[in-house]
Wavefront OBJ file of the C-alpha trace (Angstrom):
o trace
v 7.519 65.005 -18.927
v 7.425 62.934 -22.159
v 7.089 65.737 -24.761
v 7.650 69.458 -25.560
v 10.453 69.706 -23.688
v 11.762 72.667 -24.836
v 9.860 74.356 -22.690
v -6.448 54.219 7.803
v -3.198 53.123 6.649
v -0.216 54.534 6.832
v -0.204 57.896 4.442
v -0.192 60.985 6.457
v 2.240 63.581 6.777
v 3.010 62.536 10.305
v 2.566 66.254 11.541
v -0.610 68.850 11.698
v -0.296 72.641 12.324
v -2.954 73.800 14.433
v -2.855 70.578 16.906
v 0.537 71.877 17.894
v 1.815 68.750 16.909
v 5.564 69.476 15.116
v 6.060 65.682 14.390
v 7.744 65.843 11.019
v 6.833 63.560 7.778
v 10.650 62.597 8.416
v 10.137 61.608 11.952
v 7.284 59.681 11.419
v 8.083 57.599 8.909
v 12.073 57.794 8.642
v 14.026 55.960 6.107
v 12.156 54.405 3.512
v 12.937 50.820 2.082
v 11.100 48.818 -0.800
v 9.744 45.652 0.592
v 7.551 43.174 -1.588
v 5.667 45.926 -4.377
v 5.441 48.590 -1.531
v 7.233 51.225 0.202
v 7.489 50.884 3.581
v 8.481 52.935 6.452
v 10.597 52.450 9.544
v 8.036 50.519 11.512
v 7.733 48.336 7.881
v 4.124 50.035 7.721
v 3.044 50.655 3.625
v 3.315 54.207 3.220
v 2.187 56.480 0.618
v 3.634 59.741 -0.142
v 1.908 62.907 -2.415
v 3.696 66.035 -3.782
v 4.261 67.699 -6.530
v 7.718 68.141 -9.446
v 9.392 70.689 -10.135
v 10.210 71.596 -13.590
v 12.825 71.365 -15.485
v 15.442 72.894 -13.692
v 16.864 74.954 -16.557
v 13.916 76.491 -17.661
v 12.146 76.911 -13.971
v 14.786 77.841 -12.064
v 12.859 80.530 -9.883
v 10.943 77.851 -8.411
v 13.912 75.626 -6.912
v 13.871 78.130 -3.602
v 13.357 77.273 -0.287
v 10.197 79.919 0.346
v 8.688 77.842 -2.571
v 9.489 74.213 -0.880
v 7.909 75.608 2.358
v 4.891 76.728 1.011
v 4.569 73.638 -0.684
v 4.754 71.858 2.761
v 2.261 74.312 4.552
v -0.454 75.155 2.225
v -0.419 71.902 -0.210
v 0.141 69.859 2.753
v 3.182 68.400 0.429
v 4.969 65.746 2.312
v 7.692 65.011 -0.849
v 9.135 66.927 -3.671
v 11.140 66.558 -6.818
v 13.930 68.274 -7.836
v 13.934 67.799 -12.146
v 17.273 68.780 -12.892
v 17.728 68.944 -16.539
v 20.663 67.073 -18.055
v 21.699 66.950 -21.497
v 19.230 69.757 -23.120
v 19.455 73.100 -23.487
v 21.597 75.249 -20.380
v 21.319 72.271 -18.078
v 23.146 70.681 -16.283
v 26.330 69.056 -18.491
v 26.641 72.957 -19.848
v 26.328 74.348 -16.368
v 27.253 72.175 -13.843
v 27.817 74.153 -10.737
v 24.518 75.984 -11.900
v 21.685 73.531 -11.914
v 23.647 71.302 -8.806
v 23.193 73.858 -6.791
v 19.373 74.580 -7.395
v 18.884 70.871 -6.980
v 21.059 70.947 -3.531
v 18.893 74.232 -2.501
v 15.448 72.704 -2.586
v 17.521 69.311 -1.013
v 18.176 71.621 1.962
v 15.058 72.915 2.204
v 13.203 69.603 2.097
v 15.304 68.701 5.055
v 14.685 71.473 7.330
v 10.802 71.171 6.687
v 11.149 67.266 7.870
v 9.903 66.033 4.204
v 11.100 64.049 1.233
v 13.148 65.155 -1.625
v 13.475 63.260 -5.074
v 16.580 64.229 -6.797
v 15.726 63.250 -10.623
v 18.050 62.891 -13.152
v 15.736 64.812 -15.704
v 17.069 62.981 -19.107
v 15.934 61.257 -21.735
v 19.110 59.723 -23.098
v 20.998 59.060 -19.658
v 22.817 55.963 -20.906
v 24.904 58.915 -22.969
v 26.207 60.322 -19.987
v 27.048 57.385 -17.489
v 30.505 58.882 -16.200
v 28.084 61.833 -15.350
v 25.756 60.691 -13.516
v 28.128 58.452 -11.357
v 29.886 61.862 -10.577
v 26.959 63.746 -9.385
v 25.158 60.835 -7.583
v 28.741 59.674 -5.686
v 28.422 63.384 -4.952
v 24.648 63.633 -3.426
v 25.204 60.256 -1.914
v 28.314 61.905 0.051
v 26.928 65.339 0.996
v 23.268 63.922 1.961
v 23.210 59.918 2.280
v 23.522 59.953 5.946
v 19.715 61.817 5.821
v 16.312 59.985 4.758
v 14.888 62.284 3.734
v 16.925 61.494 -0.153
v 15.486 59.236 -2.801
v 17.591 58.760 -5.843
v 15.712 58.918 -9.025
v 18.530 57.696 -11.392
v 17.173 57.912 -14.834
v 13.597 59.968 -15.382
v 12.187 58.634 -18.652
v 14.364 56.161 -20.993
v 12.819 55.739 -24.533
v 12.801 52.364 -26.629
v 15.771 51.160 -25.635
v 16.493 47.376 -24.203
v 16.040 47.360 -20.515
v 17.942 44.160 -20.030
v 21.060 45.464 -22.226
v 20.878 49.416 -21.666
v 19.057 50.392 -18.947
v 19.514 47.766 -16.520
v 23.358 47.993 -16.670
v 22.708 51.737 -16.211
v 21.182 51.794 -13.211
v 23.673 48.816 -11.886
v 26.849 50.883 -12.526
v 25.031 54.364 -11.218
v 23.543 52.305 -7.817
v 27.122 51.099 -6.995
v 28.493 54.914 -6.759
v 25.485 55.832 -4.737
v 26.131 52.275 -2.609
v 29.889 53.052 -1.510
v 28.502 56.323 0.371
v 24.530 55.590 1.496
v 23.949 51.712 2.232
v 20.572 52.383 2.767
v 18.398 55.225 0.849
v 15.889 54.638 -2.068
v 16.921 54.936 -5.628
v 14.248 54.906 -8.678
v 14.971 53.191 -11.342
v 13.156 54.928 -14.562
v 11.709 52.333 -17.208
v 11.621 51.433 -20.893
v 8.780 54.095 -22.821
v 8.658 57.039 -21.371
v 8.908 54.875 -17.742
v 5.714 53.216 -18.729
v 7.238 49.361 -19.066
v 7.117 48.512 -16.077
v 6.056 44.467 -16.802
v 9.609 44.161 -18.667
v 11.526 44.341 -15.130
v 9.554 41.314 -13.751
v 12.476 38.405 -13.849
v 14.905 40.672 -13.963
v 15.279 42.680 -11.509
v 17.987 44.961 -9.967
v 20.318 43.277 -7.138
v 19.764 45.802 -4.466
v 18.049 45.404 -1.123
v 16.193 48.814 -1.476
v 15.077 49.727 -5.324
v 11.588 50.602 -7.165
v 10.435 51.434 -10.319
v 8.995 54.743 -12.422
v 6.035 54.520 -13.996
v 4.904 57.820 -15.910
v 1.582 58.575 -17.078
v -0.733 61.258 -18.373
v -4.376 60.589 -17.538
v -6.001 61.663 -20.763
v -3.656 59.857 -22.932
v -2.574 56.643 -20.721
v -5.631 55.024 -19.082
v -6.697 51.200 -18.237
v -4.187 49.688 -20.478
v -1.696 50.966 -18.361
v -3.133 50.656 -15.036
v -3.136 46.935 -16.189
v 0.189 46.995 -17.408
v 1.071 48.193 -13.795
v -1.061 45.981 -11.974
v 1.063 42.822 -13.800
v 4.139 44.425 -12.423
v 2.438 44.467 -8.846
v 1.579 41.053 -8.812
v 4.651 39.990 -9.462
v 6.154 41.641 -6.326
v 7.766 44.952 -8.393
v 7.528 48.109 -6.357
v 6.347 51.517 -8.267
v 6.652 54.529 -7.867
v 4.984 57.272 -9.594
v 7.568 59.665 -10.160
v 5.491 61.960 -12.324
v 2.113 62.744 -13.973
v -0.652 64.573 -15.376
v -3.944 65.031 -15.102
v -3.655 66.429 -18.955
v -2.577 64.921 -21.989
v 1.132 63.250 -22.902
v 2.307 66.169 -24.439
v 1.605 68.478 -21.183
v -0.883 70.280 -22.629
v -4.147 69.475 -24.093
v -7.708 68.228 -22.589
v -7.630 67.459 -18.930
v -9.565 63.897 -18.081
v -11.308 64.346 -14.487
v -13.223 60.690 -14.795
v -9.566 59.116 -15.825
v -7.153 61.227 -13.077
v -9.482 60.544 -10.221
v -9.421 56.467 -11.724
v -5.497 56.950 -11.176
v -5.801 58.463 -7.562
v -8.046 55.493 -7.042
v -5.682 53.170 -8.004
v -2.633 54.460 -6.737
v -4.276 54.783 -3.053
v -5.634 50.908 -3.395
v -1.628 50.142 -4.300
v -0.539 52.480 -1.666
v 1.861 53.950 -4.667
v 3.530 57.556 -3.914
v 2.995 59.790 -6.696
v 4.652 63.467 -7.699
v 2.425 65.499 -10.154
v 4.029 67.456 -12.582
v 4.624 70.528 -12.280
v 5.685 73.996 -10.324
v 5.422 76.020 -13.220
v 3.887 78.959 -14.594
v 4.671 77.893 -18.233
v 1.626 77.950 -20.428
v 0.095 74.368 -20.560
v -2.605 72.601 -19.099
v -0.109 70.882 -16.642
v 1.358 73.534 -15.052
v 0.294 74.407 -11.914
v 0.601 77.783 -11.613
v -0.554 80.827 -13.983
v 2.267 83.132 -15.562
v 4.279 85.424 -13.079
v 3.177 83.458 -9.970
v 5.906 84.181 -7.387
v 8.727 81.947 -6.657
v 8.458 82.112 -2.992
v 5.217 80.848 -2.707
v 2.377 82.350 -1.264
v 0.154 81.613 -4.354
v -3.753 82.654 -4.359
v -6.259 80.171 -5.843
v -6.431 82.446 -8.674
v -2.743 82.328 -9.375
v -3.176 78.537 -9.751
v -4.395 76.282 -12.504
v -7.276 74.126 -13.136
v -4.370 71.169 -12.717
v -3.356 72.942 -9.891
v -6.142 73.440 -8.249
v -6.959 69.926 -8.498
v -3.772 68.287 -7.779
v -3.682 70.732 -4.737
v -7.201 69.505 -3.256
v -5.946 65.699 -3.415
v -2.798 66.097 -1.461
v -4.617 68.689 1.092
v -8.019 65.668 1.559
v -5.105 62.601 1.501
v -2.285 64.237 3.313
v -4.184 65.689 6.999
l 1 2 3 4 5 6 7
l 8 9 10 11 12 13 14 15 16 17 18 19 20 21 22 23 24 25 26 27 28 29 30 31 32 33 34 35 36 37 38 39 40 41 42 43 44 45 46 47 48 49 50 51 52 53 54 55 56 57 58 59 60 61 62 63 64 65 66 67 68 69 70 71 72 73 74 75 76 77 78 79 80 81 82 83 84 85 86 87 88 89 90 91 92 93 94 95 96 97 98 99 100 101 102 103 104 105 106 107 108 109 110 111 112 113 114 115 116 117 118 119 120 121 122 123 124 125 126 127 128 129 130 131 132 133 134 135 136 137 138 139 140 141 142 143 144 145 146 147 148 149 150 151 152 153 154 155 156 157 158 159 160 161 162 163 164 165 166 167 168 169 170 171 172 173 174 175 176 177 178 179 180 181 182 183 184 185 186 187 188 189 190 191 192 193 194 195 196 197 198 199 200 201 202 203 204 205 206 207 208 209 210 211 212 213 214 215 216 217 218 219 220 221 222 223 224 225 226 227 228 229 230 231 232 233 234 235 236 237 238 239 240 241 242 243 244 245 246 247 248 249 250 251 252 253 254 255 256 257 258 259 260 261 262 263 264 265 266 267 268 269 270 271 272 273 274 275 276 277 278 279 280 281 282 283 284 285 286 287 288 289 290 291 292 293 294 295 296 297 298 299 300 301 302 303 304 305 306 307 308 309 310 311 312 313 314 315 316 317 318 319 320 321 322
């Protein structure tokens, strides 16, 4: 998230309990590849995924189990999730490697063995610090899971103001060719000047891989038509988005939450057929966290262990994911 972090087409899940049907999210749409501005799916039908981020892995930890990944599937009707593994800040992942990896590769396997998609973010804000880094850990996903689709590479979660041409582009080149000598084929993400709001500065130069997109962050209460616009421009110029992460609350995670302005997202993101991760599994006390303090981290949450955010977030995916 951008501040206080210190603390019919094709868009189903592919599978519905109850029919007795146990087609998979996985099986029915299979390895995902950018074509044009959309994301489409092994039969090159647009597809259109919704779930919900973790948080920060550091801070969140009790979340990144694979009881909570399963209930996300069953009762939210999830059909993708994203790991946020903290980098740089405090206790993550450069100060405890083996630690935070292996929450991250614990909600990868249980992503997999519910037949669904798994985002693994590189949560930073300053990743072009720590380039030898993140080639090491991505060469390493890429070997231990590339040969699944059920990955997506999200390389870089939210750059600030820094050049994407100079800094960020070259970034993501030299991270995509570690992923590249392992997985040929999966997704990777490709986070964005501003918070991942810039996405007009990649039209005309793009990355040179056959199977990219694009973050684009927002809060609904803070980022509203300008950005939809700003979006839209991207679009029309053939640049595939994906929404990574947002709120229905303010910037800052906390705050007023805009109804009229989240539902105008939704809108737009289902006319774009964009797939979208809300943020976030948490009990932490803001207005974006899903769930209220103490809520188990196995699942199993009551409506009145989750938030207003929650509540809401949860209703979309249920109505758009059957």
């Amino acid at each position: 998230m951008p501040e206080d972090i210190d603390q019919s087409e094709v868009d189903e899940t592919g599978g519905d309990e109850g029919t007795g049907d146990t087609t998979s999210t996985i099986d029915s749409f299979g390895l995902l590849q950018a074509s044009g501005n959309k994301i489409v799916d092994k039969n090159n039908n647009p597809v259109q995924l919704r779930g919900m981020s973790l948080f920060w892995s550091q801070w969140m930890g009790q979340y990144y189990t694979k009881e909570a990944i399963s209930w996300l599937k069953k009762d939210w009707k999830c059909n993708i999730v994203r790991a946020a593994m903290g980098v740089e800040d405090t206790d993550g992942y450069l100060s405890n490697k083996e630690t935070e990896k292996q929450k991250v590769y614990t909600v990868i396997d249980a992503a997999i063995e519910e037949g669904i998609y798994v985002i693994v973010d590189w949560h930073s804000h300053h990743a072009e610090d720590h380039l030898e880094e993140a080639k090491v850990f991505f060469s390493e996903v890429a070997q231990k899971y590339g040969s699944t689709p059920n990955i997506i590479y999200e390389i870089y979660n939210e750059p600030l103001n820094v050049s994407w041409k100079d800094v960020l582009k070259p970034y993501h080149e030299q991270v995509i060719a570690e992923i590249r000598k392992h997985d040929p084929d999966n997704l990777i993400i490709c986070g964005t000047r501003t918070w991942s709001q810039d996405v007009d500065e990649v039209i005309g130069n793009t990355i040179n891989d056959i199977n990219v997109a694009y973050t684009l962050h927002y809060y609904a209460a803070t980022h509203k038509q300008f950005l939809r616009d700003k979006a839209q421009k991207a679009l029309d110029n053939g640049i595939p988005l994906f929404v990574t992460e947002y709120g229905v609350t303010e910037a800052s995670g906390n705050g007023f939450i805009d109804t009229n302005e989240a539902r105008a997202w939704w809108d737009f993101m289902d006319q774009n057929k964009i797939s979208w991760c809300n943020w976030s599994i948490a009990d932490k006390e803001e207005a974006s966290a899903a769930l209220k303090p103490n809520a188990s981290g196995t699942g199993g949450w009551t409506e009145d262990q989750i938030t207003i955010s929650g509540t809401m977030v949860r209703e979309e995916i249920k109505t758009k994911n059957p």
